[in-house]
C-alpha positions in Angstrom: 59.0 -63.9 80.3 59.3 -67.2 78.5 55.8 -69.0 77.6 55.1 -72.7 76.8 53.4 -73.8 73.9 50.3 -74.0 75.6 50.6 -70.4 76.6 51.0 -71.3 80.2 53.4 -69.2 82.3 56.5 -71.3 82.4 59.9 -71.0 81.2 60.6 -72.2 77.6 63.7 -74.7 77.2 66.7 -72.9 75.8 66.5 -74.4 71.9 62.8 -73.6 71.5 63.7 -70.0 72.2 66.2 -69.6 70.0 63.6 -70.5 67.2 61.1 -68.6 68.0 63.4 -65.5 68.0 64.3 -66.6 64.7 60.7 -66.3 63.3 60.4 -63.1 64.8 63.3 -61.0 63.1 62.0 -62.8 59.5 58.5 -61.6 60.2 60.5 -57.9 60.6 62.7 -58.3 57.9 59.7 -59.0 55.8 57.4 -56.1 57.0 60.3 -54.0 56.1 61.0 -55.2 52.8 57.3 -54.7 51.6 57.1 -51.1 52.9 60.3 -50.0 51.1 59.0 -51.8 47.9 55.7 -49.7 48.2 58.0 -46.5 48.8 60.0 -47.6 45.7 57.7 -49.1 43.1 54.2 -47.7 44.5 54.1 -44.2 45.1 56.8 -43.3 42.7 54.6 -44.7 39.6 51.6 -42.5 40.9 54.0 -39.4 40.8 55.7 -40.0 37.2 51.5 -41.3 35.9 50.1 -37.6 38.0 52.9 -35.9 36.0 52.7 -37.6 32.5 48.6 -37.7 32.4 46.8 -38.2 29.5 43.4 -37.0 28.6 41.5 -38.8 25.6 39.9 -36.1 23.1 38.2 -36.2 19.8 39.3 -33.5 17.6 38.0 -32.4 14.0 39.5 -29.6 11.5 37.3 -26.7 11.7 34.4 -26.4 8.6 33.8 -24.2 5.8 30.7 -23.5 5.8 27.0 -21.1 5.0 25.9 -19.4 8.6 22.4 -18.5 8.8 21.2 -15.8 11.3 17.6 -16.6 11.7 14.4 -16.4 14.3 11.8 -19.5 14.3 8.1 -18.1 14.5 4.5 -19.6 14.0 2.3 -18.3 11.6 -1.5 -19.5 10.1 -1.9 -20.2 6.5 -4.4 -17.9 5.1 -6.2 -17.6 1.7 -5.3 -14.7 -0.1 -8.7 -14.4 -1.7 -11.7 -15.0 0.2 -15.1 -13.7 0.8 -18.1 -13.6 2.9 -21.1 -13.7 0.3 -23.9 -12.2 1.6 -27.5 -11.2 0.1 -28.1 -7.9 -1.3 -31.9 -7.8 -0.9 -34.5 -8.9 1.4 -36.5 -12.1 0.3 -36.8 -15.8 -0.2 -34.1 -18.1 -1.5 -35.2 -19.0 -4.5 -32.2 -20.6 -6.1 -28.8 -22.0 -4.8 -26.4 -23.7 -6.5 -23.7 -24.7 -4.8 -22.8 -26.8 -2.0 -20.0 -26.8 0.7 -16.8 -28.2 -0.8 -17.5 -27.6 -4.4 -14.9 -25.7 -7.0 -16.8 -22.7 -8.5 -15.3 -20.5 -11.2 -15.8 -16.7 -11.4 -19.2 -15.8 -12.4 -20.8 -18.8 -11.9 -24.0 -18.5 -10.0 -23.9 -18.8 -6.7 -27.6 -18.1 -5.5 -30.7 -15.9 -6.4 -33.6 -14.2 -4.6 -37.3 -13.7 -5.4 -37.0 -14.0 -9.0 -40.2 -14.2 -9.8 -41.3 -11.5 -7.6 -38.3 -8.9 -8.7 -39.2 -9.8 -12.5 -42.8 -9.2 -12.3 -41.8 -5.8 -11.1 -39.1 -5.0 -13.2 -42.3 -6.0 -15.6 -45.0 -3.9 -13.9 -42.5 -0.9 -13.7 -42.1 -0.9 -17.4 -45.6 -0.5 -18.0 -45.9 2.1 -15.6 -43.3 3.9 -17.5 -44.9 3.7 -20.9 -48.1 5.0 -19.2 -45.8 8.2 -18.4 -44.2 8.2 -21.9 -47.7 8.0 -23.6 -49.0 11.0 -21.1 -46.0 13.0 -22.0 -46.8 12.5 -25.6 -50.5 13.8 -25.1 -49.2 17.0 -22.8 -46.8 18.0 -25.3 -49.4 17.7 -27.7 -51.5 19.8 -25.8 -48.9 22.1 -25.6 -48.7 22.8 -29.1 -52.5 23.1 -29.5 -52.6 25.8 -27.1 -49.7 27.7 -28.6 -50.9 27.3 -32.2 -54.3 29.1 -30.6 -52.4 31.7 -29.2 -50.9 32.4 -32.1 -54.6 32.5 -33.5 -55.6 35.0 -30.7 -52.0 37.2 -30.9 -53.6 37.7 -34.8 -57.0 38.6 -33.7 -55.8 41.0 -31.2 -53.5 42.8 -33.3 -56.3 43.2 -35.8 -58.4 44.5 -33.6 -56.0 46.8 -32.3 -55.6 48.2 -35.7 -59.4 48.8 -36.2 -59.7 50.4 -32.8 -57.4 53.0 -33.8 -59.1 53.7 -36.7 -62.4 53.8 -34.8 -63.8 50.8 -37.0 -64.4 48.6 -34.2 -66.2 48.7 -31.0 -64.8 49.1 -27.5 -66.5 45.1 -27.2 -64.9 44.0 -29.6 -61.8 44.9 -28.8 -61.8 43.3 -25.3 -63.0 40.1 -26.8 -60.2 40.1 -28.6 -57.6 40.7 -25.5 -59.3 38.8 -23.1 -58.6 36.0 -26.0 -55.4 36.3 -26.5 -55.0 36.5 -22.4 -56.8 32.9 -21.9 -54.7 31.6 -24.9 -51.2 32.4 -23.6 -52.8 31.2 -19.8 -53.6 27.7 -21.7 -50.0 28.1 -23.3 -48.9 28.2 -19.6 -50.8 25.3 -18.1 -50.0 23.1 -20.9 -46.4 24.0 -21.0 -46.8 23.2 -17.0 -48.4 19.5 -18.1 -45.9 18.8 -20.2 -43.4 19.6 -17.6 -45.2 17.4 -15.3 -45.3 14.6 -17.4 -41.8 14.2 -18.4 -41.0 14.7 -14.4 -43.3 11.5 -14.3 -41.7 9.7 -16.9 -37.6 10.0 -15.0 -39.7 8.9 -12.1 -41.0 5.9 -13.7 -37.6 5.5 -15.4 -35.9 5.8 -12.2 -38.3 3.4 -10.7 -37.8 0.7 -13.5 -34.0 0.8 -12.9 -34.4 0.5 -9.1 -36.1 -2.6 -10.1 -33.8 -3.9 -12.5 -30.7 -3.4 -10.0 -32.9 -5.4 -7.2 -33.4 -8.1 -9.6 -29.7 -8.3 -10.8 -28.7 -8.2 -7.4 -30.6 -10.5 -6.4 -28.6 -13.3 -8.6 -25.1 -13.6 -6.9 -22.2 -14.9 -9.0 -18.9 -16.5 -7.6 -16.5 -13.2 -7.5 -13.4 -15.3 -7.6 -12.2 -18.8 -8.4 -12.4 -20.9 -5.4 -14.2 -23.0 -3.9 -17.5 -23.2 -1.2 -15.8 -23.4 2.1 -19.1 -22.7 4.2 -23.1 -22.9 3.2 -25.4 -21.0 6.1 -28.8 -20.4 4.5 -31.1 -23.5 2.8 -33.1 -23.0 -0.2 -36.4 -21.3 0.3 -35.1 -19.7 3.9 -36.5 -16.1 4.0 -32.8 -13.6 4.1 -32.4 -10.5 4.9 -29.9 -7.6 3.4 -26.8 -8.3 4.9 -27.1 -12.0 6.0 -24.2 -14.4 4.7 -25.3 -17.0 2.9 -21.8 -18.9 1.1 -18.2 -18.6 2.4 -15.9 -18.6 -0.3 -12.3 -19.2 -0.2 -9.3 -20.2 -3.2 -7.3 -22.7 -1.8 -5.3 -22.6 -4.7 -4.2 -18.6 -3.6 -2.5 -19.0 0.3 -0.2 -17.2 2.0 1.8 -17.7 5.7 0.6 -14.9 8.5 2.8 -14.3 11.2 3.5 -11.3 13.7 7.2 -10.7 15.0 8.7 -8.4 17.2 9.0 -4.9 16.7 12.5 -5.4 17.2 13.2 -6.9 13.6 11.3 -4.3 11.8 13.8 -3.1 10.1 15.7 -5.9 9.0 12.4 -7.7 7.6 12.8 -6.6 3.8 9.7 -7.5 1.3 11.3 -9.1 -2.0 14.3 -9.9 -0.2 14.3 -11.4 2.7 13.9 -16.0 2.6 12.0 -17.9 4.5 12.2 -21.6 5.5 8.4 -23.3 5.5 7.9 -26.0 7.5 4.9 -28.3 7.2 2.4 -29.3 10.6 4.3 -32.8 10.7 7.9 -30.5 11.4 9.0 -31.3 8.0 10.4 -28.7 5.3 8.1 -27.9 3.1 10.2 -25.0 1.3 11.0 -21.8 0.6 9.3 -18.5 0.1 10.1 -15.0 0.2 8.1 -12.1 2.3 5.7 -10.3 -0.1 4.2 -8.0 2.8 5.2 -6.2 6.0 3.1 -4.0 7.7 4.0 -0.1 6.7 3.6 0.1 10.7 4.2 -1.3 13.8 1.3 -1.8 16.1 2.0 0.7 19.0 -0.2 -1.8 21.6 1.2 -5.3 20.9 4.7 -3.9 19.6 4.3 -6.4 16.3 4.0 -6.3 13.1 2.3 -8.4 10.5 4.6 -10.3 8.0 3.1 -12.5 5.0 5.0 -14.7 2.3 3.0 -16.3 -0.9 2.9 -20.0 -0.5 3.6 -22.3 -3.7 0.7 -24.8 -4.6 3.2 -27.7 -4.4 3.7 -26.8 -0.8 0.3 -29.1 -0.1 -1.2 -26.4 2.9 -4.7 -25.9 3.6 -6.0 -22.4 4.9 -6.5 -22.7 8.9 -3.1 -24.4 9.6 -0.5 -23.6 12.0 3.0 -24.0 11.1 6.9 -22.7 11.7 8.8 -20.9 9.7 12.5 -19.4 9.4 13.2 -15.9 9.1 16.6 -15.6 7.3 17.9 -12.6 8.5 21.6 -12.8 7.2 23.4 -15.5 5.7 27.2 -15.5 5.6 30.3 -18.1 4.4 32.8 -18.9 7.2 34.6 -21.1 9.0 33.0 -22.8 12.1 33.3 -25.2 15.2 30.7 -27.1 17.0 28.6 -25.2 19.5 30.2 -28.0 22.2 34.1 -27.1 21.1 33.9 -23.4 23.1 34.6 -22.7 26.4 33.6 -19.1 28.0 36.3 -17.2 29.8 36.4 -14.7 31.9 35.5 -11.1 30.7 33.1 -12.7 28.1 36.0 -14.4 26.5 35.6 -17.7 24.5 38.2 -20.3 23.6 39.2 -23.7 22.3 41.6 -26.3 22.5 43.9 -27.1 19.6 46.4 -30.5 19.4 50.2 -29.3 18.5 52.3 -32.3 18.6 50.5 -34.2 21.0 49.5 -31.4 23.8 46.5 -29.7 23.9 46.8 -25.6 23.5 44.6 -23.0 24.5 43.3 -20.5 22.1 41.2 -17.4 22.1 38.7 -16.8 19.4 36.4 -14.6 18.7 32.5 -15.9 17.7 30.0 -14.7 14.9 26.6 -16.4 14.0 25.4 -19.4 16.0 23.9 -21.4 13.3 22.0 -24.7 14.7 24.9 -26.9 16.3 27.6 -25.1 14.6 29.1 -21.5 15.7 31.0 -19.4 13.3 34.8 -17.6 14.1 35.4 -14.5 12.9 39.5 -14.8 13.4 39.6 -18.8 12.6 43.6 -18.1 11.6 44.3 -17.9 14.6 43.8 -21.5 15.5 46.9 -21.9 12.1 45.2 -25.1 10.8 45.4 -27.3 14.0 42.1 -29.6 14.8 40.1 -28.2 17.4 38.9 -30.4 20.2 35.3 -31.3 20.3 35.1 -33.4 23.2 36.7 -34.0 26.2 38.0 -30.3 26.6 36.4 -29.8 29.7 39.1 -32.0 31.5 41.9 -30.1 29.8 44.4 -28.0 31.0 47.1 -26.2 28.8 49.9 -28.6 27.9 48.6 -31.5 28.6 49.3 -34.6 27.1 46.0 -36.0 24.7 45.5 -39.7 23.0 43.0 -38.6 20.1 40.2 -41.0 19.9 38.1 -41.7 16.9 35.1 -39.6 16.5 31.9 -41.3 17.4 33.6 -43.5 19.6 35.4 -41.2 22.8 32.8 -39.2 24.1 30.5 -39.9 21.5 
């Protein structure tokens, strides 16, 4: 069929044909000239790039280092001395003299109560016991009377005796004389008995004067310790009772770190030995201590026990707050990798990739103490002093080809 140029359905003359066919086998020689350029230049680059590929890495030698084997806990600063102060004896507050925040030192007084009640008695018993002492002095005195005049009817009698056996006295006389000597060693008895009585009286009052010499000194409280008033919960002239609380008392000065840990770790928790890393409330590290106490057992309901290190003045802690600390349970040198450099294997194996001569190589290794960000290898010859990749070993594959970026920069 031969076409116009207006696409009408007539016959083209014969030189017009020959040009158009002209265009046509160009057009083909073109199309087949790009499709064997693609075949030559296109997909055979993407072949030689898939076989020569080249992952960017950062790599770093592997560090000599301290690992620390530790579990982070929460424990309340507590004062090692401390005390509720409470009244003794039942009465008014006559006296206190101290308020809340202020230092005390030990004996100071604290409080008192009913002084002038507790003194008048102290003052009333002391009469009462040299009343007794007195009345002692005149039964005893007594006493002796009577003896001396039954010694005086013990003479009589034995005289009388005498005369009666030598019929020289009468029957009368001679009971006079033994009923005598009878009522004599009777009043020998009862004042004996008197005297008895009053010393009794006398320990009494003795007794009694102490008992009111204790309640007085008890009822003046002195600071037991060095510290200072933490709480005030009576006003002066407010009627106590024995028993009620009336100061808390605490030395800031004296604190120490509470926590309870596992029962787990009982054993590896060593008083005198074993560190511990302090950290203030604001996360900060306030220091080191060392655990002073650990519970002799382990509570059988919660499965913890109590642990407690000594804090330093210096450290700046109040009683009442909550802070972290670090256990150190083992510390070891060694040689380590960042956490990011393994890979896990199968059968619980662990790996990383080392750079030999351009080409990342596979190696197994074996893992200690995880330490923060850094984990430590127990065979680290194995890797023979390569650089270990730390990023960008996810995308590698043994023998593959690696440009080493600078750290912080590739995969930073």
């Amino acid at each position: 069929m031969r076409f116009s140029r207006n696409g009408q359905n007539r016959p083209l003359p014969g030189r017009e044909m020959m040009i158009w066919r002209e265009k046509m086998r160009g057009l083909q020689l073109s199309a087949a000239l790009c499709a064997a350029a693609l075949l030559a230049g296109g997909w055979g680059a993407g072949k030689k790039e898939a076989a020569e590929r080249v992952v960017k890495v950062v790599v770093m030698q592997p560090v000599k280092m301290e690992f620390v084997q530790k579990i982070r806990v929460q424990g309340n600063v507590e004062t090692k001395a401390k005390a509720e102060v409470s009244s003794r004896i039942s009465g008014t507050l006559d006296l206190m003299k101290a308020d809340e925040g202020q230092r005390v030192r030990k004996g100071d007084i604290l409080f008192q109560v009913d002084r002038i009640k507790l003194e008048n008695d102290v003052k009333g018993q002391k009469h009462k016991l040299a009343v007794a002492e007195a009345e002692l002095k005149i039964a005893v005195i007594n006493s002796e009377l009577a003896r001396t005049v039954a010694d005086k009817a013990q003479v009589d009698f034995n005289r009388a005796d005498r005369l009666r056996k030598a019929n020289a006295v009468s029957d009368d006389a001679y009971e006079r004389a033994a009923l005598n000597l009878k009522e004599a060693e009777a009043g020998v008895s009862k004042a004996e008995a008197q005297a008895n009585c009053a010393r009794a009286k006398v320990g009494q009052e003795q007794a009694n004067l102490e008992i009111a010499e204790k309640n007085l000194s008890d009822s003046l409280i002195r600071a037991p310790f060095d510290g200072m008033v933490i709480l005030k919960k009576k006003d002066p002239d407010e009627f106590v009772n024995t028993g009620d609380i009336i100061y808390r008392l605490e030395d800031p000065d004296r604190l120490e770190l509470v926590t309870m840990i596992s029962a787990v770790y009982y054993d590896r928790i060593v008083p005198g030995k074993t560190r511990a890393v302090i950290y203030a409330p604001n996360g900060s590290v306030a220091g080191e201590g060392t655990v002073g106490f650990r519970s002799p057992a382990i509570d059988s309901l919660s499965r913890t026990f109590t642990v407690k290190i000594d804090i330093p003045k210096e450290f700046h802690m109040v009683g009442g707050q909550l802070c972290e600390l670090d256990l150190i349970l083992r510390s070891e040198e060694g040689v380590g990798v960042p956490n990011q450099a393994l890979l896990d294997r199968r059968d619980n194996r662990r790996a990383v990739f080392v750079v030999r001569d351009g080409r990342a190589e596979e190696v197994e290794v074996k893992t200690g103490i995880v330490d923060g960000k850094w984990t430590m290898l127990l065979n680290p010859a194995a890797l023979k002093g390569l650089p270990v990749v730390v990023e960008g070993q996810a995308f590698l594959g043994s023998g593959d080809r690696v440009d080493i970026a600078p750290a912080g920069k590739e995969g930073k």
